[in-house]
ROTIPA-598722 format. One record per residue (C-alpha): x, y, z; residue number from 1. Coordinates in steps of 0.5 Angstrom, whole numbers, plus 2048, in hexadecimal, padded with zeros to 3 digits. Each point is the difference from the previous one (the first is absolute). Example, Ala and Ser with C-alpha at 12.3 -4.5 7.8 and 13.67 -1.06 7.14 Angstrom:
BEGIN
px  py  pz  resi
819  7F7  810  1;
802  807  7FE  2;
END
This chain:
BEGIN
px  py  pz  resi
86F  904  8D2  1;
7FA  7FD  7FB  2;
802  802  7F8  3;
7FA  804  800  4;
803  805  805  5;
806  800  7FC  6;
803  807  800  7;
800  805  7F9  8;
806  801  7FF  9;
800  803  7F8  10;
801  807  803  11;
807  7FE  802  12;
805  800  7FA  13;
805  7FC  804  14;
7FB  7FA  800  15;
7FB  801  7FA  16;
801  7FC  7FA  17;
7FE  7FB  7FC  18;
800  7F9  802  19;
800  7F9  7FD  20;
7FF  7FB  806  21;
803  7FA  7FE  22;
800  7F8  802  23;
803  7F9  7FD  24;
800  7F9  802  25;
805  7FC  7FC  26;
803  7F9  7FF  27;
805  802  805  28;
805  806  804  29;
806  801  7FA  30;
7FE  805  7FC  31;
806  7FE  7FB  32;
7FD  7F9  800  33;
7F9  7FF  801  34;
7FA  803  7FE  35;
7FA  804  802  36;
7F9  7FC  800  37;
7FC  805  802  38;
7FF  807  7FF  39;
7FB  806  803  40;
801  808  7FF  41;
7FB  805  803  42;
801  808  7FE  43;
7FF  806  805  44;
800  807  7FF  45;
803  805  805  46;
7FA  801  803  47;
800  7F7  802  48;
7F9  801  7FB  49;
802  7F8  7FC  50;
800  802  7F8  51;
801  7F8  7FE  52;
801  7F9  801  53;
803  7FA  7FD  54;
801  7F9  801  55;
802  7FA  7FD  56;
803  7F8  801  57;
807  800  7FB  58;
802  7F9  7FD  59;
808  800  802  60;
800  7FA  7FC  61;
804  7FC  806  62;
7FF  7FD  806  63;
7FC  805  804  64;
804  7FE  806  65;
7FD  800  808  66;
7F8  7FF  7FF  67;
7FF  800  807  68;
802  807  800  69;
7FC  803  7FA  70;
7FB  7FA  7FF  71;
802  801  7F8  72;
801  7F9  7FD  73;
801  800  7F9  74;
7FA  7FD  7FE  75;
7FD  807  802  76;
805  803  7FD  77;
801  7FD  7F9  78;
7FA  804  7FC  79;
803  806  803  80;
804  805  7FC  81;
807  800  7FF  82;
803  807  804  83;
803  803  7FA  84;
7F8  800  7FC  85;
7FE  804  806  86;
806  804  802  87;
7FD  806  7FB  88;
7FA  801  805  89;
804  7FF  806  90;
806  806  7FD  91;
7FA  804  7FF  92;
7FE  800  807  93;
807  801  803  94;
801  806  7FA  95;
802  806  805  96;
7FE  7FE  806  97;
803  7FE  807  98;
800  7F8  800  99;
7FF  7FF  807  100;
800  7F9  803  101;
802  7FD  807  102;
807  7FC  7FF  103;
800  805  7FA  104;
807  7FE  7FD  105;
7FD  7F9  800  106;
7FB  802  7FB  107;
804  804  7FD  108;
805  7FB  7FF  109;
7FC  7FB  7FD  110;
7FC  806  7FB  111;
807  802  7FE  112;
802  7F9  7FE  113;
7F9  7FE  7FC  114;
800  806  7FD  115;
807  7FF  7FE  116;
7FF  7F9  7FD  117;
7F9  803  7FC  118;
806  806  7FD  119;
7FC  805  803  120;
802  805  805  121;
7FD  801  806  122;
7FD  807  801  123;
800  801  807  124;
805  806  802  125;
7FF  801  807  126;
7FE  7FA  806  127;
7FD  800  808  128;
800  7FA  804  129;
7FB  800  805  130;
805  7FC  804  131;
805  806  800  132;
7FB  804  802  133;
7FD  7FD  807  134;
807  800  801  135;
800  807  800  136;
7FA  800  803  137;
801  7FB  805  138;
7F9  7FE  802  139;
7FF  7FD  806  140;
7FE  7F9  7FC  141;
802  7F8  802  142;
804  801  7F9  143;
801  803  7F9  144;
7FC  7FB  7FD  145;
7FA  801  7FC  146;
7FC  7FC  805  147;
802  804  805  148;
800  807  7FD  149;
7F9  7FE  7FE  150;
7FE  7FE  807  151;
803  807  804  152;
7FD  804  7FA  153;
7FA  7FD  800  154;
800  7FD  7F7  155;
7FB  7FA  800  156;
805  7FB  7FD  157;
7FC  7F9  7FD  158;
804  7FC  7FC  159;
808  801  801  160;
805  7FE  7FA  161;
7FA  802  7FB  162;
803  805  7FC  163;
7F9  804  800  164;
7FF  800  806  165;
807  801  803  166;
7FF  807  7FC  167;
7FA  803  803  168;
803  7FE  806  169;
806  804  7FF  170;
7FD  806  7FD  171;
7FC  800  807  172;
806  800  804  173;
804  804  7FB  174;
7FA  806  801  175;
801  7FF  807  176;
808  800  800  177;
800  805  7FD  178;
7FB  806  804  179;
805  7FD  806  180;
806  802  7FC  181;
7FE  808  7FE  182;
7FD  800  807  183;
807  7FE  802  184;
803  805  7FB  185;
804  7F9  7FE  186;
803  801  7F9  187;
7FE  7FA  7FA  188;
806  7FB  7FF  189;
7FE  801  7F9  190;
806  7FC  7FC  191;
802  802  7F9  192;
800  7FA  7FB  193;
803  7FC  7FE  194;
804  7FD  806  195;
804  7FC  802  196;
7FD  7FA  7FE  197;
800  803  7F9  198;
800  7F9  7FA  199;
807  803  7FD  200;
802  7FE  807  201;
7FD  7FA  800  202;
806  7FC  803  203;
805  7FB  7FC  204;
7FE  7F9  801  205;
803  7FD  807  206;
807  7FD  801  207;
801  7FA  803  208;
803  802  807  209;
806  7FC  801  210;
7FF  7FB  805  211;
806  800  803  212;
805  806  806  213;
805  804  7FC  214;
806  7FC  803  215;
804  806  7FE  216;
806  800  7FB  217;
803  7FA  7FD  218;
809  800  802  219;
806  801  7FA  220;
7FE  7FA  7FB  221;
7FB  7FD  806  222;
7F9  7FD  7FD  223;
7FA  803  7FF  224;
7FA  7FF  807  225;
7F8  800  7FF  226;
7FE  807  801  227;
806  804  7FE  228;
7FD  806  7FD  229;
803  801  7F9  230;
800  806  7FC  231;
801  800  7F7  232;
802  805  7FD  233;
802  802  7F9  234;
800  7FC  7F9  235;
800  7F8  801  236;
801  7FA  7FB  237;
7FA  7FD  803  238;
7FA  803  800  239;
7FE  804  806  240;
7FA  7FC  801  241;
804  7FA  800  242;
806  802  805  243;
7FA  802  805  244;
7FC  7F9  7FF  245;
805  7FB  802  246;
803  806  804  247;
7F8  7FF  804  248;
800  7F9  7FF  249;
806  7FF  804  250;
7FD  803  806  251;
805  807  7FF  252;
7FC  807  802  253;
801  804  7F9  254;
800  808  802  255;
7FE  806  7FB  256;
805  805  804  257;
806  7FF  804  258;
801  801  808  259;
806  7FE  805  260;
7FC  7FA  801  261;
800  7FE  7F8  262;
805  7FA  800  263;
802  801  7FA  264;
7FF  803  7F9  265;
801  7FC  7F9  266;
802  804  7FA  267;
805  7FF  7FA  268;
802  807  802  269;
802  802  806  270;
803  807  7FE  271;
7F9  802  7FC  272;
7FF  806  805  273;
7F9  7FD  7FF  274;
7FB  802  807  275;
801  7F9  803  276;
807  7FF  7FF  277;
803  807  804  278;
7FB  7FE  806  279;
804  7FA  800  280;
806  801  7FF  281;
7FF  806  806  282;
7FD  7FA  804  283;
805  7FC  7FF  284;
7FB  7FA  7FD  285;
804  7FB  7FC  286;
7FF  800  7F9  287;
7FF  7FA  7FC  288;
7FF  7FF  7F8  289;
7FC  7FC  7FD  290;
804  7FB  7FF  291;
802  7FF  807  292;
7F9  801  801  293;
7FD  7FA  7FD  294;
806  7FB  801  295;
7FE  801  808  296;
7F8  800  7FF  297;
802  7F8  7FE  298;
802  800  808  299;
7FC  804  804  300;
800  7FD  808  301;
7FA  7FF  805  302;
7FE  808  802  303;
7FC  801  807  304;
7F7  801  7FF  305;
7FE  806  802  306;
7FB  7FB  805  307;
805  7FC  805  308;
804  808  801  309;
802  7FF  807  310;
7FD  804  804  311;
804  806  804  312;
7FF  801  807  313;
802  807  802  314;
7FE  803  805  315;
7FB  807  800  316;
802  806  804  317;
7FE  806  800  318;
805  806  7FF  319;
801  806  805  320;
7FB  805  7FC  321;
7FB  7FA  7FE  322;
7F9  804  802  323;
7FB  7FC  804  324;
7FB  7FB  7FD  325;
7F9  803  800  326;
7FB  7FE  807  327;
7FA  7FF  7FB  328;
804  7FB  7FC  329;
7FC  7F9  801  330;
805  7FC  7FC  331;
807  7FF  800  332;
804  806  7FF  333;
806  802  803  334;
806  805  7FC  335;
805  7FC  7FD  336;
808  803  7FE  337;
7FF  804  7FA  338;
803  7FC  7FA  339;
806  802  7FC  340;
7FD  803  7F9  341;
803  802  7FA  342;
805  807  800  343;
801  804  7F9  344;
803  7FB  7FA  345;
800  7FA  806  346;
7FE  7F9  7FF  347;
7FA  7FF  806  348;
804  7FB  805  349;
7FD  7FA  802  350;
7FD  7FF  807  351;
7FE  7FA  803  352;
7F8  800  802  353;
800  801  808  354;
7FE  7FA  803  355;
7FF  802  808  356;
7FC  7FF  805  357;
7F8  800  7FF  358;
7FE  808  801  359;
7FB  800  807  360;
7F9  801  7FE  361;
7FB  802  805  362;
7FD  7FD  806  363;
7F9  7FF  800  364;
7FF  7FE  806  365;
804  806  803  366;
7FB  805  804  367;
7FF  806  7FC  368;
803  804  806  369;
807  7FD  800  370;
7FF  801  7F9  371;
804  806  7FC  372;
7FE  806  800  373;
7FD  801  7F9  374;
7FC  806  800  375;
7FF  801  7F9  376;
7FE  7FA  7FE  377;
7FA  801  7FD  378;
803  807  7FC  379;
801  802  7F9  380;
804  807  802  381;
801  804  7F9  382;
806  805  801  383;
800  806  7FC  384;
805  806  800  385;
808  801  803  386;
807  7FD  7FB  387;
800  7FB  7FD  388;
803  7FE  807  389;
7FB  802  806  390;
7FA  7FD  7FC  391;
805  7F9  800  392;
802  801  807  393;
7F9  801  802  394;
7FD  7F9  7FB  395;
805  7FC  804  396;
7FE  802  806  397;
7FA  7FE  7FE  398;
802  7F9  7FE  399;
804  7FF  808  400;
7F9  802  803  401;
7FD  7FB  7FC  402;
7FC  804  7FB  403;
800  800  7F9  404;
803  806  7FC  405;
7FB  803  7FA  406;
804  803  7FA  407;
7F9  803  7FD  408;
7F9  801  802  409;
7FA  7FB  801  410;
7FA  7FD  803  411;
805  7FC  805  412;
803  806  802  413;
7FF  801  808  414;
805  806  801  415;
804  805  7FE  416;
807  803  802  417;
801  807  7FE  418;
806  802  800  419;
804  807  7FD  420;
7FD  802  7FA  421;
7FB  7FA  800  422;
7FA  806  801  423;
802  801  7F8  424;
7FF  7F8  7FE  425;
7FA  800  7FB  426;
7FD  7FB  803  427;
7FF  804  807  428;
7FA  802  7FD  429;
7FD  7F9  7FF  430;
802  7FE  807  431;
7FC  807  802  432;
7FA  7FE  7FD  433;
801  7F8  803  434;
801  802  807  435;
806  7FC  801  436;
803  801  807  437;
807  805  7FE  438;
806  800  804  439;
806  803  802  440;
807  7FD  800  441;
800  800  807  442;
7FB  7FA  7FF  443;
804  7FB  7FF  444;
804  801  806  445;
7FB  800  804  446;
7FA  7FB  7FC  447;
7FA  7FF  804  448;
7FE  7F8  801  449;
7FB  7FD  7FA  450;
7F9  7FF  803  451;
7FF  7F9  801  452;
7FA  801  7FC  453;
802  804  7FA  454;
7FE  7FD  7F9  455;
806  7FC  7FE  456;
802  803  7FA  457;
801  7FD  7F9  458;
807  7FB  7FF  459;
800  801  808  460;
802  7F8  7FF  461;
806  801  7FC  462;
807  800  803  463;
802  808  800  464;
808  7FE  7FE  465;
805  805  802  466;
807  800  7FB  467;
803  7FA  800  468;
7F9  7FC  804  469;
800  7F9  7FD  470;
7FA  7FB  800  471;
800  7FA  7FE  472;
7FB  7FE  7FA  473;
7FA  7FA  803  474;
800  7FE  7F8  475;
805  7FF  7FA  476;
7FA  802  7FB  477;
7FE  807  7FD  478;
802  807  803  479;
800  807  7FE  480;
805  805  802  481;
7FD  806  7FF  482;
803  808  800  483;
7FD  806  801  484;
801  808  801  485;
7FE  806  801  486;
7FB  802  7FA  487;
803  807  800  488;
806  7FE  7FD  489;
802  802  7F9  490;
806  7FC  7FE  491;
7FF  7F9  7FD  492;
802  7FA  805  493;
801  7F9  7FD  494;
800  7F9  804  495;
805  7FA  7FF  496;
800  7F9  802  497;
806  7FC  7FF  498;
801  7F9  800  499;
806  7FD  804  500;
804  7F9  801  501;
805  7FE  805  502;
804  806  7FD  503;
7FC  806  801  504;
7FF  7FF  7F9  505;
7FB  800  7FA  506;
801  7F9  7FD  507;
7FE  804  7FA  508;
7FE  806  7FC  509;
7F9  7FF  801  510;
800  7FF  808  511;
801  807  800  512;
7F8  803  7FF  513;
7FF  807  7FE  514;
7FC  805  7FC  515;
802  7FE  7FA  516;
800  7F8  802  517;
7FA  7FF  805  518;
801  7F8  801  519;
806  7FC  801  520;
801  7FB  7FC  521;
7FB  7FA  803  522;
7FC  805  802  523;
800  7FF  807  524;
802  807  802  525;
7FB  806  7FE  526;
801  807  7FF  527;
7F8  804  801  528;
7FF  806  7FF  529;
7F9  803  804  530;
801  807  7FF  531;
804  806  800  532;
803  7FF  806  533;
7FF  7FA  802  534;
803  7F9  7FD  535;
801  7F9  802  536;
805  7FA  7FF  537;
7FA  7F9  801  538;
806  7FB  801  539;
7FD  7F8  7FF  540;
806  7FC  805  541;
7FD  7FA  7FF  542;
802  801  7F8  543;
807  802  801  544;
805  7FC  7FE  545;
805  7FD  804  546;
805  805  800  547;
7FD  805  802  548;
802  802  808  549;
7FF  807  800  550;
7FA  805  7FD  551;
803  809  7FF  552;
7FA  804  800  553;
803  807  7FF  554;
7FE  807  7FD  555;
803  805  7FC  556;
7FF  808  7FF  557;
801  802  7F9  558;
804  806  7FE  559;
804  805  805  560;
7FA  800  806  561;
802  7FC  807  562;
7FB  7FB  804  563;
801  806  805  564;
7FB  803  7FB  565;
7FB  7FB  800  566;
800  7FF  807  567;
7FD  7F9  803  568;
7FF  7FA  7FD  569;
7FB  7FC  803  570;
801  7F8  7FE  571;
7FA  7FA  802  572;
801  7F9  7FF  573;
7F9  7FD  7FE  574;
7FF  7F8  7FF  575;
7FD  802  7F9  576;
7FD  807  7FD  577;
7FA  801  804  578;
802  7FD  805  579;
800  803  808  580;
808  803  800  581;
804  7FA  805  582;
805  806  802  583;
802  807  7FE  584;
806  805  800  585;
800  807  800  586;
808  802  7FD  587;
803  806  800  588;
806  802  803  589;
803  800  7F8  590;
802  807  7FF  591;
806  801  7FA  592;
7FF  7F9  7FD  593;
7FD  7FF  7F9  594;
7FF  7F8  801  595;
7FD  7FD  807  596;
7FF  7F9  801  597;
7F9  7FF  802  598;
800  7F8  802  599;
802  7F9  7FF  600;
7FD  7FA  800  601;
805  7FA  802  602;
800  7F9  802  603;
802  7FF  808  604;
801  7F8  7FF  605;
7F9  7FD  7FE  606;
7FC  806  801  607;
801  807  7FC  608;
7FF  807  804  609;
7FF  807  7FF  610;
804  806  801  611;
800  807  801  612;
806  803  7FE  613;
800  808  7FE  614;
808  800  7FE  615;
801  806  7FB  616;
805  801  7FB  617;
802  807  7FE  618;
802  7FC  7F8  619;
7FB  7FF  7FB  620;
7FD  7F9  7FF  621;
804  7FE  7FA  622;
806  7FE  806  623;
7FB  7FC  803  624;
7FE  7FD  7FB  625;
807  7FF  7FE  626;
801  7FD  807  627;
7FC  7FB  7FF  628;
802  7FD  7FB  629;
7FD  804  7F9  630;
802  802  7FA  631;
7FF  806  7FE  632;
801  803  7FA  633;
END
């Protein structure tokens, strides 16, 4: 759509506001860390009429990182201002508008840390990320770059990473974006700030993992082994600093909470009752004193590195109630054993990482009618109406006739089942208006084959997962775990990541990553916040440290309502945040449970894989939490 026949859309209250545009090229991607060398914000009103515009190159005062990308050397930036001299007229175009941006938290970040460091406050109280909205919109574009954005929307686009230019582009696929959306009757993901990424949360500086597997505990009057996770607790004659220092340099694991996997406590007072000493003396962890400790650091064996772990050869099977893998699935998927999670007030036990036979793909070379049938295999169905129950039975059967089930109306919707009291659904009308083909139940019992020349619907090359579904991932770098749900719910939702060891625990407080900690602590694991019901978990494996085996994507509802409440959860794997999704999974058998395991990431020998799982717990997330090894207070 050309930006000149974008849509008006000031006379609807629901997408008219007032909005800040904005880019940034900076010296690097840790806002914690690197800096912004450039910076561009163009203002609109709701009727899309441009009320200003502001440019500028900032001296970070640093390297300015990768040239090649943004072109900006530090001959070019060395008579530029510094950000905090022009952070007022920067403020000033932001002051009471929405800041929207493509890959929005990004730029937030980075504005909030550089506003941070000039003492100022950062005045934006609402964001829109353009990437969050096409995925609401689902265009049918080769991706959600802004390359490919502008191509399917018709925006000019003459010189990429130029701050400037990149927000002029961004206004024209934002305008367009945004006549799709009220088209669609598609809400804003408008996401409240500050987020996640606040700067009051900027994680603690990163421990030095320990580069050696838990040998477990040590026996009655034994010798301490190199990767024994210690825990101290109560006053100590050494200073605490110390202890932990020489406890680190003799290759011990020094652990800020206790579990069933803690080898053992040091404290002078085993009786103090203090939160660390009860759980051990309920686990039956040893406990040593000081003294004790410090003679045994002298004397510390060999311990196992976490890089020549045997690998374990364990067969995979597939349980009787195992649903069958997808016919669309054109990399390796199969349904694996659900794996033992963490009940109420329990420790999650540890599971080796299967290691069977490899999953068939399919054969290319096969005839396509000695192929299976796979009759919705260019169909994106949207289900609307019945329980809880119904409308998931009906998703499934979706899935098995390999198709892909819609959680909410978008252009890459093909079809639409009705079941009892569907007719009632606010989106009925939209769907009305876009003549999209409505079906009854019956339908899916009796689906009609997919013309062979039917348009090939977006994501139609993404593994449809069913729960439990594995693949393989083709690259150990960066993937992005995604989280969505419907955008009638009410009740707040909030995705989790731990991550594992051996143990099926945290190798630390900060490999737990949450609302209020939104990066572990090495920075490889990363909690995205992309709109109100949508947020991601970006994962870098190659930045993982030895120890990690095993990455837990969860999600939890907060109060007393249930995911039988929220609905279907629909997941996508994507190689990076504007990437085409590799695989996708709709998950909703939840009903009574308050916290559901969305995924896993996990190493099978040499490779890592990914997994569907859809396993529900009625308790709430501090059991979790818990299981696996966090302390909370």
């Amino acid at each position: 759509m050309p930006l000149a026949a974008a849509l008006d859309v000031s006379h609807l209250p629901d997408y008219a506001y007032d909005w800040a545009l904005v880019d940034v090229e900076t010296s690097g991607l840790i806002a914690r860390r690197d800096r912004i060398l450039s910076i561009a914000v163009l203002t609109f009103g709701p009727d899309g009429t441009q009320t200003g515009e502001y440019s500028t190159l900032v001296n970070p005062g640093c390297d300015p990182g990768p040239v090649h990308i943004h072109g900006l050397t530090a001959e070019r930036l060395r008579g530029a201002p510094a950000f905090e001299q022009v952070a007022g007229r920067i403020g000033a175009l932001l002051q009471d508008r929405v800041m929207v941006a493509h890959n929005a938290q990004f730029d937030y970040d980075f504005l909030a840390h550089e506003f941070a460091r000039a003492r100022l406050c950062l005045p934006v109280n609402q964001r829109l990320c353009t990437l969050a909205l096409n995925r609401r919109v689902e265009p049918p574009a080769a991706d959600l770059s802004l390359a490919s954005l502008a191509a399917h929307y018709g925006v000019p686009q003459t010189r990429a990473h130029d701050a400037l230019d990149d927000t002029r582009v961004l206004a024209g696929i934002f305008r367009s974006s945004l006549s799709e959306a009220a088209r669609l009757d598609v809400p804003l993901p408008l996401v409240p700030c500050p987020p996640r990424q606040d700067p009051r949360f900027a994680p603690k500086p990163p421990k030095s993992p320990c580069a050696y597997r838990n040998p477990g505990r040590p026996a009655p009057g034994g010798p301490l082994v190199q990767g024994m996770k210690i825990a101290v607790t109560g006053e100590t004659a050494t200073s605490r600093a110390e202890l932990v220092a020489r406890a680190v340099a003799a290759g011990l694991n020094i652990m800020s909470s206790v579990s069933r996997h803690t080898s053992a406590l040091v404290t002078n007072d085993a009786a103090s009752g203090s939160a660390k000493a009860r759980r051990a003396i309920a686990e039956g962890v040893p406990i040593l004193d000081e003294r004790t400790f410090l003679g045994l650091l002298s004397e510390v064996r060999p311990g196992t590195p976490h890089e020549q772990q045997p690998s374990k050869k364990i067969p995979e099977a597939t349980p009787p109630d195992a649903p069958t893998p997808s016919p669309t699935a054109t990399a390796a998927v199969t349904a694996v054993p659900e794996p033992r999670r963490p009940e109420p007030g329990q420790s999650a036990p540890r599971r080796p990482d299967p290691e069977g036979p490899e999953p068939s793909r399919p054969d290319p070379e096969r005839p396509a009618s000695r192929r299976p049938a796979r009759p919705f295999g260019r169909r994106r169905v949207l289900v609307l109406g019945g329980t809880h129950e119904e409308a998931s039975a009906a998703r499934s059967r979706v899935v098995e006739l390999g198709g892909a089930a819609a959680i909410n109306l978008s252009a890459s919707v093909t079809d639409v089942v009705l079941l009892p009291g569907g007719e009632l659904d606010r989106r009925m009308n939209r769907v009305t208006s876009l003549e999209l083909p409505v079906h009854a139940p019956g339908w899916l019992g009796d689906p009609s084959a997919e013309p062979a020349d039917a348009p090939a619907r977006d994501g139609a090359t993404a593994d449809v997962l069913p729960r439990g579904g594995v693949i393989d991932l083709p690259t150990a770098g960066r993937w992005h775990v995604s989280a969505s749900w419907a955008q009638q719910t009410n009740c707040e939702i909030d995705v989790v990541a731990f991550v594992l060891d051996e143990d099926e625990q945290v190798s630390c407080d900060g490999d737990f990553v949450f609302y209020g900690a939104p990066e572990s602590s090495d920075g490889a694991t990363r909690l995205l916040c992309d709109g109100p019901t949508e947020q991601s978990i970006a994962v870098d494996l190659a930045a993982l440290p030895p120890a990690a085996r095993r990455i837990a994507i969860a999600a939890a509802v907060d109060g007393a309502a249930t995911f039988g409440d929220v609905g279907a959860v629909h997941l996508t794997l994507a190689p990076g945040v504007d990437a085409p999704a590799a695989a996708q999974a709709t998950l909703d058998a939840a009903t009574s449970e308050r916290t559901l395991l969305l995924a896993e990431i996990y190493r099978r020998g040499p490779r890592w894989r990914f997994r569907a799982v859809g396993q529900g717990y009625d308790h709430g997330l501090e059991a979790l939490v818990r299981g696996y090894g966090v302390d909370v207070e």
